[in-house]
C-alpha positions as CSV (number, residue, x, y, z in Angstrom):
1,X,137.1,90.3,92.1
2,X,134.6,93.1,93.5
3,X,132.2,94.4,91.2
4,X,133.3,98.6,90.4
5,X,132.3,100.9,93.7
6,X,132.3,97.8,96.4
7,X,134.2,98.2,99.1
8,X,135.1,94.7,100.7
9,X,132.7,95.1,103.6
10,X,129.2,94.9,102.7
11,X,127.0,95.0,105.9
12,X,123.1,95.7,105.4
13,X,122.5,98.4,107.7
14,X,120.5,100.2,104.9
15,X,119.7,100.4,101.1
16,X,123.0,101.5,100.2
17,X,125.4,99.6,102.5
18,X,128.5,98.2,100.5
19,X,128.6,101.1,98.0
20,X,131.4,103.6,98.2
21,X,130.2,106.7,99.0
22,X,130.8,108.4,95.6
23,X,128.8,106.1,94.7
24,X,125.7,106.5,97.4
25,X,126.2,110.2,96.1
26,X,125.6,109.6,92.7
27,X,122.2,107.6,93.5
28,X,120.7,110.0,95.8
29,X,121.2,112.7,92.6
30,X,120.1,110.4,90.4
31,X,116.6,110.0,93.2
32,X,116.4,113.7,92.9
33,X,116.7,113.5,89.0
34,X,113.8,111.1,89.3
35,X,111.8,113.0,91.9
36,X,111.2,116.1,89.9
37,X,110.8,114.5,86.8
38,X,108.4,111.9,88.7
39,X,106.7,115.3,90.4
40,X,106.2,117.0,87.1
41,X,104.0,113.6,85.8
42,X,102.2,113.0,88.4
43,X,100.4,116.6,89.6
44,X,99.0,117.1,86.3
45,X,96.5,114.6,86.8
46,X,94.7,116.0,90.2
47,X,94.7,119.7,88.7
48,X,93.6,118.3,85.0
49,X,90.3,120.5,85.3
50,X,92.3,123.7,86.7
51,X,94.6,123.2,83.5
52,X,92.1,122.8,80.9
53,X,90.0,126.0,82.5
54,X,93.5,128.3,81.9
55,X,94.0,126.7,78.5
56,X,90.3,126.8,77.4
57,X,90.2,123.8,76.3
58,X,88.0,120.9,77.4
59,X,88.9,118.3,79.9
60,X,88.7,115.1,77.5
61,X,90.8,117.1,75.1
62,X,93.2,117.7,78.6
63,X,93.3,114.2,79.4
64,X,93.8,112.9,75.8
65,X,96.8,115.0,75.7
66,X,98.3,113.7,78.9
67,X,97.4,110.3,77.8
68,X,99.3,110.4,74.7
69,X,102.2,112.0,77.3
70,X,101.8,108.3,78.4
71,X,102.0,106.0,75.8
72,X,105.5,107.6,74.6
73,X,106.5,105.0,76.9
74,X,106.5,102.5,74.1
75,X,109.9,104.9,72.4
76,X,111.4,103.5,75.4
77,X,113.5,100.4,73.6
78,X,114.9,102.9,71.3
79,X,115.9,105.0,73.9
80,X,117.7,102.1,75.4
81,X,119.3,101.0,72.1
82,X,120.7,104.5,71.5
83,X,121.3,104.7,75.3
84,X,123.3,101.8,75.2
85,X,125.5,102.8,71.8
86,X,126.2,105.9,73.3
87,X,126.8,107.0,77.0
88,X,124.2,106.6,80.1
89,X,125.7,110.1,81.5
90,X,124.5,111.4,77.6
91,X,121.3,110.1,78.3
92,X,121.1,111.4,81.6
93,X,121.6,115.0,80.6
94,X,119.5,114.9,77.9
95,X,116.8,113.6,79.4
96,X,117.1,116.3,82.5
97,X,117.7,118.8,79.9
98,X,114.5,118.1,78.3
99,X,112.3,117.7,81.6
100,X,113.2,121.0,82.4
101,X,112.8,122.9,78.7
102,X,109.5,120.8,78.6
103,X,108.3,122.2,82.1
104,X,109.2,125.4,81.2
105,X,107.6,125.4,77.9
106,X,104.2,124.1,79.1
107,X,104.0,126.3,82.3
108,X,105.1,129.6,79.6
109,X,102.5,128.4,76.6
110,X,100.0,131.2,75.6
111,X,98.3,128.0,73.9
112,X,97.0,125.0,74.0
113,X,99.2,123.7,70.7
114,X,102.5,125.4,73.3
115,X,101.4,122.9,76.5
116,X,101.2,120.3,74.1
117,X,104.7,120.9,72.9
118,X,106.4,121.2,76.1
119,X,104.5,117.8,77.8
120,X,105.3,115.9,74.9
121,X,109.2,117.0,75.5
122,X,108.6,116.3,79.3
123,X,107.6,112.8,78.7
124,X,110.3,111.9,75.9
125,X,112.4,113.6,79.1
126,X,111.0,111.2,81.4
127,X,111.2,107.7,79.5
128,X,115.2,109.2,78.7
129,X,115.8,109.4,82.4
130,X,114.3,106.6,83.5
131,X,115.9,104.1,81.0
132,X,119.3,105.8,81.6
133,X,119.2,105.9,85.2
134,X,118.3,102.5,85.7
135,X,121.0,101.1,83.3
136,X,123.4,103.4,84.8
137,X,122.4,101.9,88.0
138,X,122.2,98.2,86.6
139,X,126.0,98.8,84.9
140,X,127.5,100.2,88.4
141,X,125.7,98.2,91.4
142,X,126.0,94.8,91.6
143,X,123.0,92.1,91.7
144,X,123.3,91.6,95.4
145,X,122.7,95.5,96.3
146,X,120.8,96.5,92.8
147,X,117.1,96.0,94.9
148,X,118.3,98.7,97.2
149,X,119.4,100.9,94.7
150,X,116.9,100.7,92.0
151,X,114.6,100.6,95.1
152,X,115.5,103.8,95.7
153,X,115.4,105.5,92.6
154,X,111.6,103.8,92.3
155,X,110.6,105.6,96.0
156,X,110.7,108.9,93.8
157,X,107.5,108.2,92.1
158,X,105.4,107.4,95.6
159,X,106.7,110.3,97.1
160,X,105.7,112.7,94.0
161,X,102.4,111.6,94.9
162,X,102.9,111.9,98.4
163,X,104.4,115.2,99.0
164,X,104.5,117.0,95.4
165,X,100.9,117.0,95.1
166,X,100.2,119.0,97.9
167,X,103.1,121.2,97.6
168,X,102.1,121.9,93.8
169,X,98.5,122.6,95.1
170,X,99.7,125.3,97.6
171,X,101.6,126.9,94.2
172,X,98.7,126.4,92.4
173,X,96.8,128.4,95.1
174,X,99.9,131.0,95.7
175,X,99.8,131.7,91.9
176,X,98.5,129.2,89.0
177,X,98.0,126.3,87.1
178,X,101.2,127.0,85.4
179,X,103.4,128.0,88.6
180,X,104.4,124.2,89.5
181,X,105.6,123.3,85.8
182,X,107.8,126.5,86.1
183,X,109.1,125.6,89.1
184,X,109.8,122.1,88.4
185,X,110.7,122.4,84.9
186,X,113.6,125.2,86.7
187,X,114.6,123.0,89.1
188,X,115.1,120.3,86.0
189,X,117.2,122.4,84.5
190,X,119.4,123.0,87.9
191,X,119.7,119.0,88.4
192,X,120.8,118.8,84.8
193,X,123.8,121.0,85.8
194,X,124.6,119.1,89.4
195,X,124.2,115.4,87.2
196,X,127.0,117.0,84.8
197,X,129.2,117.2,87.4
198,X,128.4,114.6,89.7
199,X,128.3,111.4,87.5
200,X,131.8,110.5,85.0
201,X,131.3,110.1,81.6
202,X,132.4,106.6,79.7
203,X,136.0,105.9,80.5
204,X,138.0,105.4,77.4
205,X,138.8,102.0,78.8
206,X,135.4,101.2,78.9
207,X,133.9,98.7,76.2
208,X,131.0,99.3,74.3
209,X,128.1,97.4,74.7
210,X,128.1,94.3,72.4
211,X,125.0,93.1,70.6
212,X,122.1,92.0,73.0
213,X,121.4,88.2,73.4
214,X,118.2,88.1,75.2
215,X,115.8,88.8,72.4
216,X,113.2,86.5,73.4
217,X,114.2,86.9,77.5
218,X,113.2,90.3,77.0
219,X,109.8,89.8,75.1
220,X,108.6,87.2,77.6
221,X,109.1,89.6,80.2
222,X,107.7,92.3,78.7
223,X,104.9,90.2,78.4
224,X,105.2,89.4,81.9
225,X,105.2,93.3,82.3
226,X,102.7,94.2,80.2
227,X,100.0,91.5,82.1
228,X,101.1,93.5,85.7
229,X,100.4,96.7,84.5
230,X,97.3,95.5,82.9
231,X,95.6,94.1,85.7
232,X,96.7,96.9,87.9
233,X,95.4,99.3,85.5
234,X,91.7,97.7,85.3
235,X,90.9,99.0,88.8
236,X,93.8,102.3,88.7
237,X,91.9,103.5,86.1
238,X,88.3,103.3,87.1
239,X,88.1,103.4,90.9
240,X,87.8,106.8,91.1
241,X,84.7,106.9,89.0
242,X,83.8,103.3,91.7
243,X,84.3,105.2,94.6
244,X,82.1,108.0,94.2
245,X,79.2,105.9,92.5
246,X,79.9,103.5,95.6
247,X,80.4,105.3,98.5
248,X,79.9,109.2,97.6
249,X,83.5,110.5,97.3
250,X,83.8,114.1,96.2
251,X,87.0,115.8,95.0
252,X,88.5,116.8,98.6
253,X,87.7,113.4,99.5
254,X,90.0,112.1,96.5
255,X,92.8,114.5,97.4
256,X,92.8,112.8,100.9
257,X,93.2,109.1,99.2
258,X,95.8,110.6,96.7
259,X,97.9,110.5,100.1
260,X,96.8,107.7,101.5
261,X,97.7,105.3,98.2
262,X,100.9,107.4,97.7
263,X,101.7,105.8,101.4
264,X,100.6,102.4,100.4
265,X,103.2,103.0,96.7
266,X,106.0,104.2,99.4
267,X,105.8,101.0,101.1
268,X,105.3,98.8,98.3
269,X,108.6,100.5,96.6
270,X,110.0,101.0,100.3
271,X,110.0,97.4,101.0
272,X,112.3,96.3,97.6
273,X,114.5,99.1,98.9
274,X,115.1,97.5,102.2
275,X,114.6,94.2,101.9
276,X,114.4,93.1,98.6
277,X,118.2,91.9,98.0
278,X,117.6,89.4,101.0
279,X,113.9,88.2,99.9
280,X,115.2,87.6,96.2
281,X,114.0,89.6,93.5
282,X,111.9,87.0,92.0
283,X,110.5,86.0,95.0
284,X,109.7,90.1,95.8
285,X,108.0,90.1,92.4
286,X,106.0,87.0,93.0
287,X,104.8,88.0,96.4
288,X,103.3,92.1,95.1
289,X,101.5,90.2,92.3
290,X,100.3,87.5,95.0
291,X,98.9,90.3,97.3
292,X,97.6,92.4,94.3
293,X,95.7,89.5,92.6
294,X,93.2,89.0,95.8
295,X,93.1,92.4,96.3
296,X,91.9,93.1,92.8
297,X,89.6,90.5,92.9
298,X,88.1,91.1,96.6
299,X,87.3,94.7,96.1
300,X,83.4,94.6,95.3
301,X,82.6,91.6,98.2
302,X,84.7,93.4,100.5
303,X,84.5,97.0,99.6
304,X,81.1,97.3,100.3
305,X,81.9,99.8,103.5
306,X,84.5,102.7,102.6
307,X,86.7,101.7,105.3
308,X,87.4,98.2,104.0
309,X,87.4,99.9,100.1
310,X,89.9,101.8,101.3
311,X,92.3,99.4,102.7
312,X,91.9,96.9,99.7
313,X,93.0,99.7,98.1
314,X,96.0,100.8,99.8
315,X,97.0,96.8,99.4
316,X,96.3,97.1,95.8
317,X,99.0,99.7,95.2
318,X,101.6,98.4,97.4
319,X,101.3,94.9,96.1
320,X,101.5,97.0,92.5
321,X,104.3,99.1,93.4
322,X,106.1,95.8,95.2
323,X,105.7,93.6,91.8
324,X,106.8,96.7,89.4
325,X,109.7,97.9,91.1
326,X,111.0,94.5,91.9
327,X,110.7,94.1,88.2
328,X,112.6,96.6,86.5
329,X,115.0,95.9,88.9
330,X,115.0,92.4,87.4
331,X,115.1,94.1,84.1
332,X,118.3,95.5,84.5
333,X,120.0,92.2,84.8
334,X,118.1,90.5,82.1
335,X,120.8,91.4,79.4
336,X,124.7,92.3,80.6
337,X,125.5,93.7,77.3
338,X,122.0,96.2,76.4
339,X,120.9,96.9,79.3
340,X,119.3,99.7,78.0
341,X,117.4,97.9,75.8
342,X,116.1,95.8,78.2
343,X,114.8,98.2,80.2
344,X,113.4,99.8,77.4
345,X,111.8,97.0,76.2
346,X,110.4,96.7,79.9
347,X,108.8,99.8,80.0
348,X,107.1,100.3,76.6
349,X,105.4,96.6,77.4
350,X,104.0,98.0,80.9
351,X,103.0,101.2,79.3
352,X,100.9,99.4,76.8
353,X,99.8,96.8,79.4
354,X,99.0,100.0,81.2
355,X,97.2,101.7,78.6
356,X,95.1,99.0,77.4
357,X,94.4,98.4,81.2
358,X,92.8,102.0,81.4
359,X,90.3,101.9,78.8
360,X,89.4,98.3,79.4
361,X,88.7,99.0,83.0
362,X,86.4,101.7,82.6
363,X,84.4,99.7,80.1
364,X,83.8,96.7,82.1
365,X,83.2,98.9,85.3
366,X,80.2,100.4,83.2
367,X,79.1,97.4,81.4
368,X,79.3,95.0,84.6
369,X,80.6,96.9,87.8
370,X,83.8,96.4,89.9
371,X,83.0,92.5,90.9
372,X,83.8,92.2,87.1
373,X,86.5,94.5,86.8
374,X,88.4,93.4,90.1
375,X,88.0,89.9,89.1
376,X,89.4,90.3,85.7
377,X,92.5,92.5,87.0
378,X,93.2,89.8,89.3
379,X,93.6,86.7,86.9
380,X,95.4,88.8,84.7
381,X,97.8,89.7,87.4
382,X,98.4,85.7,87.6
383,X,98.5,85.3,84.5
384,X,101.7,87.3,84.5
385,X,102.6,85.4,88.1
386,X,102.5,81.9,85.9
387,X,104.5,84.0,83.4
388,X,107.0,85.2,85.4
389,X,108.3,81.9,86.1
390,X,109.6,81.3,82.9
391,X,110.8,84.4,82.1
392,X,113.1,85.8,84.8
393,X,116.6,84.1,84.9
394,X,117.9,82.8,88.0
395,X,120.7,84.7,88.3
396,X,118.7,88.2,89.5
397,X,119.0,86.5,92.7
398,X,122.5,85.3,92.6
């Protein structure tokens, strides 16, 4: 029997090949649900002094805020139990619903208390659209075409960096701080209408989701999760601050790499997209943390000119973005009957993986420099290699 949306042809002639088209339709609204919601994350951080200047506030108090913005990642197995209960198209809405109130709030807020309010709804927005759309996607697409079509949902997130940076700096420039969050949150708002009408609500004949039976599955992958995001984290989060002790980068020079990694991300996520489903999933995971391990680790012997920095770099986040979004695609098949929660679970282990990646990474880069910090990134990122064998079943790659 063909899985739901499969016609009986399935050539490979790109990411979406062997899905009906209603169904291709549905993903690419589902990419633009994750663009702007990826766009409305991800400018903050490059304009953080511009946004604590309007707000009169300090920048550590700025960047606390966004950082707790951050860790609401770890509401993300809730999300995906209720998610799972109830209706992915529910969770979908609501999550679109509250990216664009949040936006909106934040870019309107006389105050700093206001911002707050509206980027804590924007990120309970975010982890609500993520976990639905990829369980939506994980329910609908079968394993053999899932890398494609997670793959593509994942591409939003480089090219966020990639283009929505520099188009929210021209808004910032044409107006203010607060122009891109309107804009976005707006534009939110507008997908939340197109998703209502594009993607079908739970048939009636449609079982619920029975109790999930890969409790321990989805903690040793979280682990496994957690350990990637860890590693990646000691050097995402500190080689800024490496860079212009190193080699003398100034902010413009910084805006230039913000392009270049969000290149190295677009392949990294680019290359699960298109290839992926033929490599294997497990064997895509296992070769991003195999290029991001040496990469990590090489960085101070190697980085010692900018140009080779650089390129270390750049194979730092695709090797990242290669591992991570061949994960949660793995993540999605981990358990048939909550896939919600399994995705969930995913996410709130790499956001604390993540989190505790960031401050430890900063720490060691003062206390010992990047040889240190590189080093340790990179035999965490096999720690969660050696992991990974154990925890991903075989069938992601059946």
């Amino acid at each position: 029997m063909r899985p739901w949306g499969v016609p009986a042809e399935t050539p490979l002639l790109h990411p979406l090949a062997g899905l009906s088209r209603r169904l291709q339709l549905q993903l690419v609204v589902l990419f633009l649900g994750r663009g702007t919601g990826s766009w409305t994350m991800r400018f903050a951080y490059p304009f953080l002094p511009t946004i604590a200047r309007g707000l009169d506030v300090s920048l550590a108090a700025t960047g606390a805020l966004l950082g707790a913005v951050e860790l609401l990642g770890v509401l993300a197995p809730a999300m995906g139990k209720r998610i799972d209960r109830g209706d992915q198209r529910t969770g979908l809405l609501a999550g679109s619903a509250a990216l664009g109130i949040g936006g909106v709030t934040a870019g309107l807020a006389p105050g700093v208390a206001g911002f707050a309010l509206g980027m804590l709804v924007l990120g309970a927005g975010f982890i609500s659209y993520t976990v639905a759309s990829s369980a939506w996607t994980g329910t609908r697409v079968p394993i053999e075409r899932r890398g494609g079509a997670i793959g593509l949902l994942e591409t939003s997130w480089a090219v966020s960096l990639l283009l929505g940076v520099p188009a929210a700096a021209a808004m910032v420039v044409a107006g203010s701080w607060r122009t891109p969050f309107l804009v976005i949150g707006v534009a939110n708002l507008v997908l939340a209408v197109v998703i209502s009408r594009t993607i079908e609500p739970r048939r009636k004949s449609e079982a619920r989701p029975a109790a999930g039976t890969g409790g321990r599955r989805h903690v040793g992958f979280a682990t496994t999760l957690a350990l990637l995001g860890m590693g990646g984290m000691m050097v995402f989060g500190s080689y800024g601050a490496w860079l212009e002790a190193e080699h003398g980068f100034d902010p413009g020079g910084m805006g230039a790499l913000a392009v270049l990694l969000g290149a190295g991300e677009l392949i990294g996520s680019g290359a699960v997209m298109l290839r992926g489903d033929r490599i294997g999933l497990r064997r895509t995971m296992a070769i991003g943390m195999l290029l991001l391990a040496p990469a990590l680790a090489l960085l101070s012997p190697l980085g010692g000119h900018p140009v080779g920095a650089l390129v270390l770099l750049v194979l730092v986040f695709v090797g990242f973005e290669l591992a991570f979004v061949a994960g949660l695609t793995i993540a999605s098949e981990l358990d048939r009957d909550a896939r919600g929660a399994a995705i969930g679970i995913a996410i709130a282990g790499a956001t604390i993986g993540r989190a505790a990646g960031a401050a430890l990474g900063v720490w060691v880069l003062v206390e010992h420099g990047m040889a240190v910090t590189g080093g340790l990134g990179g035999g965490i990122v096999l720690g969660a290699l050696a992991l990974s064998r154990r925890s991903v079943p075989s069938r992601v790659d059946a």
